[in-house]
TORMARTI-271682 format. One record per atom (N, C-alpha, C): residue number from 1; atom name; residue in three letters; x, y, z. Coordinates in nm, 4 decimals. Layout:
! residues N
     k    a     r         c1         c2         c3
   NUM   CA   Ala          X          Y          Z
...
***
This chain:
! residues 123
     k    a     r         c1         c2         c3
     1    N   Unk    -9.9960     0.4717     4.8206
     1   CA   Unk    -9.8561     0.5056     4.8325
     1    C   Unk    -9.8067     0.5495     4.6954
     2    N   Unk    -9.7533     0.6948     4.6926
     2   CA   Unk    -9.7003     0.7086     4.5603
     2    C   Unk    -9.5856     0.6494     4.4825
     3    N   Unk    -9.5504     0.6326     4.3478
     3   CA   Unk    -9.4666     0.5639     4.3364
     3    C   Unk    -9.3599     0.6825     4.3526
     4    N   Unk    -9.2419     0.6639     4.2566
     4   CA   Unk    -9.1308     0.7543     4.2950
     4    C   Unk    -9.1439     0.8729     4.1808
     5    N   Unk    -9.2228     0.9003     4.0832
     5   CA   Unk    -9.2726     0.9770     4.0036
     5    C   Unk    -9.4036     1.0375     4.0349
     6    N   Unk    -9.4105     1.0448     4.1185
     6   CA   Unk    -9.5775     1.0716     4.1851
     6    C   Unk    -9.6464     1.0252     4.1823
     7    N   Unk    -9.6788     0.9338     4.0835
     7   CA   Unk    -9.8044     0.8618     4.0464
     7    C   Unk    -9.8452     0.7577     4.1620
     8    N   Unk    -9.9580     0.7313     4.1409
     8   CA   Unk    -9.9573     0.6432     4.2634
     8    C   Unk    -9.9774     0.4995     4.2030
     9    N   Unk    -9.9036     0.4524     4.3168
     9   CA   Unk    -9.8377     0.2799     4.3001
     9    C   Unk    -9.9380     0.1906     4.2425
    10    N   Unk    -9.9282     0.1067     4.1551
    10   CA   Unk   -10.0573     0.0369     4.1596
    10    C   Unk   -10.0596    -0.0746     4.2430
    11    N   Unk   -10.1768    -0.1283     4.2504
    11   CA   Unk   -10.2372    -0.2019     4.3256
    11    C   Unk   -10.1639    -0.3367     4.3158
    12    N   Unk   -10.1618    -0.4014     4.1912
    12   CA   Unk   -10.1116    -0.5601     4.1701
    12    C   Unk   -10.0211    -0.5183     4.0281
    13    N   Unk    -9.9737    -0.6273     4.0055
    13   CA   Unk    -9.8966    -0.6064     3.8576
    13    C   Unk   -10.0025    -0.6392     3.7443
    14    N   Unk    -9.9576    -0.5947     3.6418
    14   CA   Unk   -10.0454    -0.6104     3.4872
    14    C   Unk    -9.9452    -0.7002     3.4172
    15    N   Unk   -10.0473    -0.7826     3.3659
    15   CA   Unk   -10.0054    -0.8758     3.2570
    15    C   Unk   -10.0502    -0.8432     3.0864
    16    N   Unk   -10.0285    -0.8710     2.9827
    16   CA   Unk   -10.0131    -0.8331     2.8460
    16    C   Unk   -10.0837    -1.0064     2.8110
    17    N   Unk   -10.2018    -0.9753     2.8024
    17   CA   Unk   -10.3049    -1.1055     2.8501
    17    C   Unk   -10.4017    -1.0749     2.7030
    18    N   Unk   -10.4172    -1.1284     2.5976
    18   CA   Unk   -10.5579    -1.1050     2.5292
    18    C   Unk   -10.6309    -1.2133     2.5662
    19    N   Unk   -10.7528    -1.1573     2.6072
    19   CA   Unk   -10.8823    -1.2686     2.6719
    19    C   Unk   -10.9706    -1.2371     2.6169
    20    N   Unk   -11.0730    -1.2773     2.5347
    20   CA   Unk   -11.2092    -1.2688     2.4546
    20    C   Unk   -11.3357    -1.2495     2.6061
    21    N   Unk   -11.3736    -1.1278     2.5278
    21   CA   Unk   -11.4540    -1.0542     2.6162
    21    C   Unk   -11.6223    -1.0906     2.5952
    22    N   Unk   -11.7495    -1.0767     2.6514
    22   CA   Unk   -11.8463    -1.0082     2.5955
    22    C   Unk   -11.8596    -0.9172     2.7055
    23    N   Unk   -11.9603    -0.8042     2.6555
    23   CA   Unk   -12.0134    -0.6862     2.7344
    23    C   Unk   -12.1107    -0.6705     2.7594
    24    N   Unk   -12.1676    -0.6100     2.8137
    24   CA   Unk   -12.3533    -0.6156     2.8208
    24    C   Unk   -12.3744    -0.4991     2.9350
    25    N   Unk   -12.4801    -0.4652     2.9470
    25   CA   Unk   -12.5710    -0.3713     3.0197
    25    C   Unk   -12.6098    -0.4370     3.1402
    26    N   Unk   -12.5822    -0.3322     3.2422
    26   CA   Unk   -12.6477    -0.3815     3.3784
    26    C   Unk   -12.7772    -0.3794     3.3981
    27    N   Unk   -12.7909    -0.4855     3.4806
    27   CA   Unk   -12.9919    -0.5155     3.4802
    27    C   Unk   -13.0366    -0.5522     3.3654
    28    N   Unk   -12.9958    -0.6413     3.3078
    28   CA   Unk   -13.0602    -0.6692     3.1378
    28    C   Unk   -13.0441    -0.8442     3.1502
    29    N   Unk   -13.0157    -0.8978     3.2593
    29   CA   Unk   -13.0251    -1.0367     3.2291
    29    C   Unk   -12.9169    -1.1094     3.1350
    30    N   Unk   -12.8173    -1.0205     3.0804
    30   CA   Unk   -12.7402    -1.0432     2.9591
    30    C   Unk   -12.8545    -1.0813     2.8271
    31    N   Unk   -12.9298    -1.0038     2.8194
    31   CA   Unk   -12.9576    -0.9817     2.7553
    31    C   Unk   -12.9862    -0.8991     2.6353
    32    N   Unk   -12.8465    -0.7739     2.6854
    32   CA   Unk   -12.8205    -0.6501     2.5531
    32    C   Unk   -12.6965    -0.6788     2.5596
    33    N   Unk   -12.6710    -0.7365     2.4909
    33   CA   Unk   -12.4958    -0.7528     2.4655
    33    C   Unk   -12.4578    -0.6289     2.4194
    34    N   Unk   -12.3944    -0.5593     2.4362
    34   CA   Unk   -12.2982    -0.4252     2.3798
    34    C   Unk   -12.2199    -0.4488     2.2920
    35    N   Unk   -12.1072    -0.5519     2.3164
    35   CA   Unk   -12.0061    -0.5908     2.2206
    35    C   Unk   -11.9046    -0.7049     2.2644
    36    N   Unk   -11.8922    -0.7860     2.1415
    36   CA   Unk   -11.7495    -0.8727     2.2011
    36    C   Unk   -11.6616    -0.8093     2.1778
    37    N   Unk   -11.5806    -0.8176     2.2863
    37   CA   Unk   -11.4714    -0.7308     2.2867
    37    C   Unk   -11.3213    -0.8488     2.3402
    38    N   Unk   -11.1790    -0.7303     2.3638
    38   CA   Unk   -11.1039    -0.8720     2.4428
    38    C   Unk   -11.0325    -0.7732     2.4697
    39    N   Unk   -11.0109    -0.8224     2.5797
    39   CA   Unk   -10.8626    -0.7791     2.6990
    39    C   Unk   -10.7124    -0.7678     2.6486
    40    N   Unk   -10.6769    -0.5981     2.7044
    40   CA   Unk   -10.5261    -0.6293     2.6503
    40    C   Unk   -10.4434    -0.6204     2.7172
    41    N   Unk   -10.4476    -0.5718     2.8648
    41   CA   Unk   -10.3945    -0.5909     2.9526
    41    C   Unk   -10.4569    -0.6356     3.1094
    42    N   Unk   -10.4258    -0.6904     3.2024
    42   CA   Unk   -10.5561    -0.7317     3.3141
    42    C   Unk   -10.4629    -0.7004     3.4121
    43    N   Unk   -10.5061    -0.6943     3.5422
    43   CA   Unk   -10.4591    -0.6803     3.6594
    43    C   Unk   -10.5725    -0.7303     3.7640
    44    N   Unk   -10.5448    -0.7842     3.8471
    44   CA   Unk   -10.6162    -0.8425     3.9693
    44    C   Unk   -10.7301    -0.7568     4.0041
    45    N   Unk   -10.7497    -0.6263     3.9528
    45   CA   Unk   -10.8523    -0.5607     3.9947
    45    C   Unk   -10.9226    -0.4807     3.8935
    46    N   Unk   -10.9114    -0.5342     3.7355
    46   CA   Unk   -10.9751    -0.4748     3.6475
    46    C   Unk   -10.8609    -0.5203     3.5091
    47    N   Unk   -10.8635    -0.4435     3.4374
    47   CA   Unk   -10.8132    -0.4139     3.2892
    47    C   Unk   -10.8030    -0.3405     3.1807
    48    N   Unk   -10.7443    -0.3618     3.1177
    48   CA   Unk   -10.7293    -0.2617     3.0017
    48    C   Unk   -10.8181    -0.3387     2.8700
    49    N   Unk   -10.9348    -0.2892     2.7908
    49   CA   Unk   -10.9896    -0.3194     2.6960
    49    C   Unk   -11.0092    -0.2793     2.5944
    50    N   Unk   -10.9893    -0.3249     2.4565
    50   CA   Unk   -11.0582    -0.2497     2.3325
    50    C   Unk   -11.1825    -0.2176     2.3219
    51    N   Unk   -11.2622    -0.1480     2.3121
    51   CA   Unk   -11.4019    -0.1206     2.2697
    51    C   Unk   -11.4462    -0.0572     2.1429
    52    N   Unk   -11.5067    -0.1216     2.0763
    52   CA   Unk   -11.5769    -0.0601     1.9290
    52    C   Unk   -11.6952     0.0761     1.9906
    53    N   Unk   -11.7506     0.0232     2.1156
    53   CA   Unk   -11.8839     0.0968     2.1095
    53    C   Unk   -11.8631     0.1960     2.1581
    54    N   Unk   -11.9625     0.3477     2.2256
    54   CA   Unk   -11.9313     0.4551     2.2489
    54    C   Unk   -11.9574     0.4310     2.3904
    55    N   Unk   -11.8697     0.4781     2.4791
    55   CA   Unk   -11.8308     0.4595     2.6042
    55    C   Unk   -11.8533     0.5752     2.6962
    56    N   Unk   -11.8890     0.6390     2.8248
    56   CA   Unk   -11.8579     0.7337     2.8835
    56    C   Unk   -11.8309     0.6789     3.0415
    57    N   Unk   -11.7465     0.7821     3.0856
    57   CA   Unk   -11.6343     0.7633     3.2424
    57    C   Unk   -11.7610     0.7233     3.3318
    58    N   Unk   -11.6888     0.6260     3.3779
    58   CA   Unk   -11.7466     0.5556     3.5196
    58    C   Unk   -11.9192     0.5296     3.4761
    59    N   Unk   -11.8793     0.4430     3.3769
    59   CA   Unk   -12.0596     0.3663     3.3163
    59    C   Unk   -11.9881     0.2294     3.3984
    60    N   Unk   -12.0984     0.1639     3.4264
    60   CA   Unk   -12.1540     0.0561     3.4700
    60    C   Unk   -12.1576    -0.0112     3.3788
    61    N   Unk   -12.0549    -0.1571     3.3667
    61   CA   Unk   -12.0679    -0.2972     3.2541
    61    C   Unk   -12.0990    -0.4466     3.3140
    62    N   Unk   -12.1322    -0.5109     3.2902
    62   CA   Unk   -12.1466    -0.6427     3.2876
    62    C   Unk   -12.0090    -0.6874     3.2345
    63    N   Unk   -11.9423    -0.7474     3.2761
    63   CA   Unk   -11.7854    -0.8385     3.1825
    63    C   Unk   -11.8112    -0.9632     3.1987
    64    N   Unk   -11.7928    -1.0179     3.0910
    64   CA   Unk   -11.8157    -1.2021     3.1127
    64    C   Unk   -11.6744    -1.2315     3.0553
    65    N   Unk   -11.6150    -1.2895     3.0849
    65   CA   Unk   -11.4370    -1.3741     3.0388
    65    C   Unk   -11.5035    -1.4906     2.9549
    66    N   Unk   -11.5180    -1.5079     2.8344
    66   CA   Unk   -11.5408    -1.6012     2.7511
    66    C   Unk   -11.4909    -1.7554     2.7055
    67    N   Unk   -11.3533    -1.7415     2.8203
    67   CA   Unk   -11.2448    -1.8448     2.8594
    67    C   Unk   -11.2803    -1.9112     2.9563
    68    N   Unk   -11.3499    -1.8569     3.0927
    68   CA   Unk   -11.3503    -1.8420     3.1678
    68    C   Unk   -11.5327    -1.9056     3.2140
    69    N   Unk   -11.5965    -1.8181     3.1606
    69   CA   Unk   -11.7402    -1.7917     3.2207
    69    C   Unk   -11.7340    -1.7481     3.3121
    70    N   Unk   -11.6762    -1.6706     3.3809
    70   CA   Unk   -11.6678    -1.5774     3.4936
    70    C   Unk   -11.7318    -1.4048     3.4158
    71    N   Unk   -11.8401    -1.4003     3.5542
    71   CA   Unk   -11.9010    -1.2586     3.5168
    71    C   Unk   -11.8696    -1.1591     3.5972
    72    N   Unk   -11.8514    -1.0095     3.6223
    72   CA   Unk   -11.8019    -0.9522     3.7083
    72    C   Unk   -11.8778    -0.7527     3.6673
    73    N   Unk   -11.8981    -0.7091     3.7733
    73   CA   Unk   -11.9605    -0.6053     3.7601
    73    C   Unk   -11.8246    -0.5063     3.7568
    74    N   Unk   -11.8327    -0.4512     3.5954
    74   CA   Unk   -11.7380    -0.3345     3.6520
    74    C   Unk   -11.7754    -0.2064     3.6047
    75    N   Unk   -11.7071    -0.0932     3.6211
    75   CA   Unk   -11.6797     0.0769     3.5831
    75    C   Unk   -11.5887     0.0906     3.4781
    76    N   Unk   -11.6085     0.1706     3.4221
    76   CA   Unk   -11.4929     0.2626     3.3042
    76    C   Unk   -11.4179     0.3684     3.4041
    77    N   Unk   -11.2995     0.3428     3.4208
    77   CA   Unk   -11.2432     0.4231     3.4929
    77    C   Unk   -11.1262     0.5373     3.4257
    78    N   Unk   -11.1399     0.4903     3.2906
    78   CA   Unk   -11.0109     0.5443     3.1843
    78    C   Unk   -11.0619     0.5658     3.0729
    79    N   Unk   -11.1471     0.6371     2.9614
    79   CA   Unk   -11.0575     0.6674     2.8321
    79    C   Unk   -10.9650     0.6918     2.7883
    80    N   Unk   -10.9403     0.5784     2.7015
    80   CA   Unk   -10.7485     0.6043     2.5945
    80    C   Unk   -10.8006     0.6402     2.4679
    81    N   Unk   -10.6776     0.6550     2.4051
    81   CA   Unk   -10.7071     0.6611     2.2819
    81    C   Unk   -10.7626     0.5731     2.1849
    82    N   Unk   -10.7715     0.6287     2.0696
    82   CA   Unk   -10.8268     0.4680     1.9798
    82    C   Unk   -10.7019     0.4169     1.9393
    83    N   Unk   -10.7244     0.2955     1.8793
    83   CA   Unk   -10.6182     0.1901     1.8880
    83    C   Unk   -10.6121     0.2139     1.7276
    84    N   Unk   -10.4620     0.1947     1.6969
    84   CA   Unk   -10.4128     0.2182     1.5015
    84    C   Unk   -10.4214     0.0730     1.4875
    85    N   Unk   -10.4428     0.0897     1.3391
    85   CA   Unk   -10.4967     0.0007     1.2738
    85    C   Unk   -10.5962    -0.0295     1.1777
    86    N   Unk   -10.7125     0.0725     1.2361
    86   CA   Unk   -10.8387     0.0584     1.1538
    86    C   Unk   -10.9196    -0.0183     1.2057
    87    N   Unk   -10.9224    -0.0416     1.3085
    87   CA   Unk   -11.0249    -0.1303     1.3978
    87    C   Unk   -11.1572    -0.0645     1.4642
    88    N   Unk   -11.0964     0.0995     1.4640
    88   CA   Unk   -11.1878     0.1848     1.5009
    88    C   Unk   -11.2222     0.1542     1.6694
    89    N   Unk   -11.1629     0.0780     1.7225
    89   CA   Unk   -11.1815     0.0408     1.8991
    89    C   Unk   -11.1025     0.2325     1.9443
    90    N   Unk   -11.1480     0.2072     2.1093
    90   CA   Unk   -11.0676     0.2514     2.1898
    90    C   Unk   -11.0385     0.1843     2.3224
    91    N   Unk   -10.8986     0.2386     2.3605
    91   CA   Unk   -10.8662     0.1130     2.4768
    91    C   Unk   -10.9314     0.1889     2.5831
    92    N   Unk   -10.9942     0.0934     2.6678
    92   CA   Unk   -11.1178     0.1361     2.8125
    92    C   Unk   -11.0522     0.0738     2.9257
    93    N   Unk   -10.9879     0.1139     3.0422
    93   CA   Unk   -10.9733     0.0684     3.1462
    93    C   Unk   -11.1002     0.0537     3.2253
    94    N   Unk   -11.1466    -0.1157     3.2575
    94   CA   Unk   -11.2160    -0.0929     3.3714
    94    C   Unk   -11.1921    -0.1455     3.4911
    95    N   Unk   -11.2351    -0.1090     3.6129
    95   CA   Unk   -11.2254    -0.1347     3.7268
    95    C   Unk   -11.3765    -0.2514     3.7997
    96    N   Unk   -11.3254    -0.3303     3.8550
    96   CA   Unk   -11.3852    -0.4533     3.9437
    96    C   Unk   -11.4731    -0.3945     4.0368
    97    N   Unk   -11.6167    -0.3873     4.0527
    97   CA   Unk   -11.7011    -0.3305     4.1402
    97    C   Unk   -11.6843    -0.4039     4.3067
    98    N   Unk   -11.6518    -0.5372     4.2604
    98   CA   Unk   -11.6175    -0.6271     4.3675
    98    C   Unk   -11.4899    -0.6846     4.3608
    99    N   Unk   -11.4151    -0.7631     4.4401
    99   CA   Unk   -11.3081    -0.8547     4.4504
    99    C   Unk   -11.3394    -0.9663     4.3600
   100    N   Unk   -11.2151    -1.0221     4.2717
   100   CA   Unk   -11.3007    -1.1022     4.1322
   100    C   Unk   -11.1664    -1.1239     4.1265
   101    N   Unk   -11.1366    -1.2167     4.2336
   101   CA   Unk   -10.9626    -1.2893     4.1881
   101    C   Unk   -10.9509    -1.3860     4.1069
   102    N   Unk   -11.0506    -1.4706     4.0709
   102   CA   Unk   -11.0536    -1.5660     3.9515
   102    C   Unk   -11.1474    -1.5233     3.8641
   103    N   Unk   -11.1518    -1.3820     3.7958
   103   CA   Unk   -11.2136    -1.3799     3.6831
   103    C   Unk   -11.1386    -1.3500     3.5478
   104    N   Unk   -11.0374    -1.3283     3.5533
   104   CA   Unk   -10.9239    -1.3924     3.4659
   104    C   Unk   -10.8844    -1.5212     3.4277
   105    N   Unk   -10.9161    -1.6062     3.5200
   105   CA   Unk   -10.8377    -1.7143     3.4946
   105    C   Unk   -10.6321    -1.7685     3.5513
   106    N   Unk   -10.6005    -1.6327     3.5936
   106   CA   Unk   -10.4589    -1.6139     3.6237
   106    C   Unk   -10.4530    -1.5910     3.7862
   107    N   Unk   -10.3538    -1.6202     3.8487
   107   CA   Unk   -10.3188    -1.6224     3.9881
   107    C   Unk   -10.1881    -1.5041     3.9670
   108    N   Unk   -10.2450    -1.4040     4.0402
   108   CA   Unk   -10.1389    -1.2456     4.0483
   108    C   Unk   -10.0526    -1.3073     4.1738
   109    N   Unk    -9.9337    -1.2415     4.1514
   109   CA   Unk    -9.8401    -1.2601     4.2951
   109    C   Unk    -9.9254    -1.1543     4.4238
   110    N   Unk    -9.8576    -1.1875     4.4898
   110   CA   Unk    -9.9240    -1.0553     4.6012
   110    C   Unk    -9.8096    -0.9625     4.6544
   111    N   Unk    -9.8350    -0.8239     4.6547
   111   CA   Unk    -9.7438    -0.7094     4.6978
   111    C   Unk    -9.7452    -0.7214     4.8065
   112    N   Unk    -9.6000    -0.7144     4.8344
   112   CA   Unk    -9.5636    -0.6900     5.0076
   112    C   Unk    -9.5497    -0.5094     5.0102
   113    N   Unk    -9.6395    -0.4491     5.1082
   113   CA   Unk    -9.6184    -0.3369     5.0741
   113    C   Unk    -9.5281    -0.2928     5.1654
   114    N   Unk    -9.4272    -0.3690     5.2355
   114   CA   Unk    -9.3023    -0.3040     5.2866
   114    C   Unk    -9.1731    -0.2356     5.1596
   115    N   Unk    -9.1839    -0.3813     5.0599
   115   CA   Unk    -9.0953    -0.3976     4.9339
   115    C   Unk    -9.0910    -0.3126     4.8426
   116    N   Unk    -9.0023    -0.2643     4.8454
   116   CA   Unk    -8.9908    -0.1724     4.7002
   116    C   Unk    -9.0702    -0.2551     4.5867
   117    N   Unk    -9.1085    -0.2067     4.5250
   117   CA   Unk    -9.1545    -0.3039     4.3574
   117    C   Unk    -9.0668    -0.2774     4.2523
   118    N   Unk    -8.9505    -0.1956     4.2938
   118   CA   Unk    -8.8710    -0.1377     4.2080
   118    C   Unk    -8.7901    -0.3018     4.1095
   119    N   Unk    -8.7928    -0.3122     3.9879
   119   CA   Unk    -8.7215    -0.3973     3.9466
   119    C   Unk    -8.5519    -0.3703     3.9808
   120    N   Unk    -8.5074    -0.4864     3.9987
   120   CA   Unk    -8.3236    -0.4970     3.9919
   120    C   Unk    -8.2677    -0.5725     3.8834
   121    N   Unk    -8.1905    -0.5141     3.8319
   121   CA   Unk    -8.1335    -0.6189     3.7150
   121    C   Unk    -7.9972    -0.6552     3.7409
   122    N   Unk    -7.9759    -0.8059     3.7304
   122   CA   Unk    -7.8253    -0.8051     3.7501
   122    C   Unk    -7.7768    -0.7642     3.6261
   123    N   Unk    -7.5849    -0.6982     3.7032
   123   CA   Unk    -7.5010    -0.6398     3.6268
   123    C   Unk    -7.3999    -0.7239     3.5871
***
């Protein structure tokens, strides 16, 4: 369903969450770590991440939540830009290969998709 700018609606809400990451290669046993990394924004069905290493669209990761011990197969679904500072990261959206409602650690509300999601502010 699009939102009211075209874009289309997202799925759950995002939270402004830093969670200590590691990364790793699929089929490796966790045994090629890629990088520790950490979460800068999450949503019920993936996240927004910093990454030091070199990345390309829709690669295949291993995510482990380091808070957590929760592991979860996901995709790069986004290159952003790199992040200021001098950290030399770029932020990586990835997406959940499977349903992974506790691999955050956080309980998302659930969308009624009759409801506007539009915020109201009282006046």
């Amino acid at each position: 369903m699009p939102a009211k700018n075209g874009a289309p609606a997202r799925r759950s809400s995002r939270v402004t969450l830093r969670v200590p990451l590691r990364i790793y290669e699929p089929d490796t046993s966790k045994r090629f770590l890629v990088e520790e990394a950490h979460a800068v924004k999450i949503s019920l069905w993936g996240g927004l991440i910093a990454l030091k290493v070199p990345v390309n669209q829709n690669q295949q990761l291993v995510t482990v939540n380091q808070a957590t011990g929760e592991t979860t197969d996901s995709r790069i679904v986004y290159l952003g830009p790199m992040v200021a500072g001098g950290s030399r990261a770029r932020l990586v959206a990835i997406e959940f290969l499977r349903p992974s409602p506790g691999f955050w650690g956080v309980v998302f509300p659930q969308i009624d998709p009759g409801r506007s999601q539009a915020r109201h502010y009282a006046r």
